[in-house]
N, C-alpha and C positions, 0 to 999 in steps of 0.2 A: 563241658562248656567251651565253646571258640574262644582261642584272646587273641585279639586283633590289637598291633598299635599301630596308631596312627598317626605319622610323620608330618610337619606343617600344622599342628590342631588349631592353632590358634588363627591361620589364615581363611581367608572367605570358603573355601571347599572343608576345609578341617571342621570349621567352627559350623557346619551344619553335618556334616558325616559323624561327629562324635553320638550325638544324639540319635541319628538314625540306626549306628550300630546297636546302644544301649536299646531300643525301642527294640529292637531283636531278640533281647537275652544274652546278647555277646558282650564279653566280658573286655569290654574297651580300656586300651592302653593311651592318653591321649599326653604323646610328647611333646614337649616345649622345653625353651633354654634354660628359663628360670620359671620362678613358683609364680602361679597365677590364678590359682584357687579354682580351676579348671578339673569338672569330675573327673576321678578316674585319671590323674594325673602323673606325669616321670616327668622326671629333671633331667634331660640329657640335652650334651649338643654334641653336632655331626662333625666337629673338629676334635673330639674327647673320643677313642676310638673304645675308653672302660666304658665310658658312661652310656656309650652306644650298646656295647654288647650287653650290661647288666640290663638296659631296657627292653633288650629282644629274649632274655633270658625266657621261657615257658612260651614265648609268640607262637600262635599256627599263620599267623597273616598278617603281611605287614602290608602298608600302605603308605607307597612311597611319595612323597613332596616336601620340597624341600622352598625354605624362602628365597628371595629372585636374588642372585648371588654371581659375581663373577666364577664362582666357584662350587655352582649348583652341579653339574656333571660332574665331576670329581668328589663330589660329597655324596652324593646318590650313589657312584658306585661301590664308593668303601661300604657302605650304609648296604647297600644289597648284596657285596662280598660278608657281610658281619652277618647279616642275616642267615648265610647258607650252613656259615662256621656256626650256629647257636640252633641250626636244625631246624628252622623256621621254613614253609612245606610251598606258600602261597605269598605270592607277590602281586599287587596289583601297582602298575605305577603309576602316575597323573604326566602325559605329556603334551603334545599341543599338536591340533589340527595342521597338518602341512608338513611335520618333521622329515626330516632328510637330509644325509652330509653336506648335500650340494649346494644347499638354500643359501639366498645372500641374507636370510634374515639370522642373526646368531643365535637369537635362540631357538629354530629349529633345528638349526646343524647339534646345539649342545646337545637337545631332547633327541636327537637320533644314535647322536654318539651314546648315550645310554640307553635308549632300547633296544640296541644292537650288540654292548655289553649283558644288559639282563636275561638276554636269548638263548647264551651261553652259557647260563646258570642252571645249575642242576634244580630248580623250580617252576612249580606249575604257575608260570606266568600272564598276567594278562594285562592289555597295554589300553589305556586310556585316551584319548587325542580329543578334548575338548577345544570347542572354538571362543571366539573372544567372549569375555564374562559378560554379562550383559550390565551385572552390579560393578563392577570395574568403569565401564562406558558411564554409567549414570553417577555414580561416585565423583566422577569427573566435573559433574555439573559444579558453577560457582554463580551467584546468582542469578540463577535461573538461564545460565546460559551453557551452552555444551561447545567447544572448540575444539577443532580437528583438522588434519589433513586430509580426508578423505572425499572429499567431494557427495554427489549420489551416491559408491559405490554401495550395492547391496550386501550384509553380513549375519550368514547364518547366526546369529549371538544366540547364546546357551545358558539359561537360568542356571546358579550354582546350586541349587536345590535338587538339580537336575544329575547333576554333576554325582553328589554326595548319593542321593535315591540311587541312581547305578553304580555307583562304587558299595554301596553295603550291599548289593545283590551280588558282583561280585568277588566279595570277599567272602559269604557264606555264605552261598552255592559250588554248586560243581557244573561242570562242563562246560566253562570258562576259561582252562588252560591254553593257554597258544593265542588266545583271541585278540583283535587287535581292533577295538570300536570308536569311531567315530561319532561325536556327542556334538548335535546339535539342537538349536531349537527348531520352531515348525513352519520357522517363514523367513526370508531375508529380507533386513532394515536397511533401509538409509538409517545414519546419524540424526536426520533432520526430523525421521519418522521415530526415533526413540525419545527425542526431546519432546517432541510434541507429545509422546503418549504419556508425560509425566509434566505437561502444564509449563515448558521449558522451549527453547528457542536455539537452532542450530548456526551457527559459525563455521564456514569454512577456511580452514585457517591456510596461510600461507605455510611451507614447510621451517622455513625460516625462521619465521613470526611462532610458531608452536616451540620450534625450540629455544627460542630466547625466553618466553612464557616459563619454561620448566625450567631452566637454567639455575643451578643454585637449589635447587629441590632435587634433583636428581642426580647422581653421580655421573659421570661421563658414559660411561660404558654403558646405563642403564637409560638415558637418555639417548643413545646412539642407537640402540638393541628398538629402543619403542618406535621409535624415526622408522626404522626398518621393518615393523611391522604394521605399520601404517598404511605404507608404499606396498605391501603383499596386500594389504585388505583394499588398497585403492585400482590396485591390478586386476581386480574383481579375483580372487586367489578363494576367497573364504566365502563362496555365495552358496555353494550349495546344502542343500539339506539333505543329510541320515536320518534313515530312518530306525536306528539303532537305541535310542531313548523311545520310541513308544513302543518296538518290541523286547525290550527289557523288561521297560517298567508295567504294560499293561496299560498304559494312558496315553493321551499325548501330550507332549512336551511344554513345557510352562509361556506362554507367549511371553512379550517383552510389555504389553501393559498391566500386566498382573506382576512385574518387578519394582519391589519399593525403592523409591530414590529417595537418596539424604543430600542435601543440596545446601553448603554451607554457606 
């Protein structure tokens, strides 16, 4: 039997990949920092370099994400150096639509700085590059309202369902090594056209005005990073559509009115 673990479980990709692997017959590893009564569960964190390796100890696949961290690229690579030291054969890694050193957004320069190191690695690799979550976007709603800086611009956004379906294909599959896929959904949205598809009304926020909004909720850095990926999505940067989720999966890809929204 494959044992796959899988790094981030408990985040919106994790927390539907655990189940998808287990629906397989794959004997899922699903890591978190502390105990969370999570099947199939390890106690490890990515700053504990024991508790990392005892977690990859019998892994054939790991599945790299890690949570939003100024210190996500440096943790992902110890995390995929650990991996190669414990003989672990298959890497899949969760990056983002757009990555590259040069980008002025910082987390794609991070997510390039590491799929550039994992390339390196004596494992059959394959590289993920999902576009904006589309449950991320509507998680955003607060009554009944969605704010942004984006204007119209159009955004391929990517069911996490979608996400998770193609990451358990592959991780137990073959002929996956090397690949490098672009994960989007089957159409691009305005902001205005995902509130409305869940009964909700869109705001174009000033850039300013958004980040005073988050101010005090978000760290510096991670409110600086979202600012900048805003501005890549208002650039029209994220518009187009792969077609690399319905030749994966066999279907097509989950639209944005078929995504549940939680709207506190």
């Amino acid at each position: 039997m494959t044992t796959v673990l899988v790094t981030g479980a408990t985040g919106m990709v994790g927390t539907e990949l655990v189940p998808e692997l287990a629906a397989r017959g794959v004997d899922v590893r699903a890591m978190t920092r502390r105990p969370t009564g999570t099947p199939g569960e390890v106690v490890a964190d990515l700053d504990d370099a024991a508790s990392v390796a005892r977690a990859l100890e019998g892994v054939d696949a790991l599945f790299l994400n890690t949570p939003s961290s100024e210190r996500a690229a440096e943790q992902q690579i110890r995390c995929a150096d650990a991996a190669v030291a414990t003989g672990v054969r298959r890497l899949v890694l969760l990056s983002q639509l757009g990555a590259r050193p040069d980008s002025p957004v910082r987390f794609l320069r991070w997510h390039a700085e590491v799929e550039a190191h994992v390339a390196s690695l004596p494992l059959d690799v394959t590289v993920l590059r999902p576009n904006l979550f589309a449950q991320a976007v509507l998680g955003a709603l607060h009554d009944g309202v969605l704010g942004a800086p984006i204007g119209d611009a159009r955004v391929s956004v990517i069911d996490v369902r979608d996400i998770a379906a193609v990451a358990a294909v592959v991780l137990t599959a073959d002929g996956h090594a090397g690949a490098t896929y672009t994960l989007t959904g089957p159409t691009a949205v305005t902001h205005a056209e995902m509130a409305a598809a869940v009964g909700a009304r869109f705001v174009d926020l000033p850039e300013d005005v958004f980040r005073d909004a988050l101010a005090g909720m978000l760290p510096p850095w991670q409110l600086d990073g979202l600012v900048e990926d805003y501005a890549h999505y208002r650039r029209g940067e994220a518009a187009d559509v792969d077609p690399a989720v319905p030749t994966l999966l066999g279907r097509e890809a989950i639209r944005v009115d078929a995504v549940p929204a939680h709207q506190p």
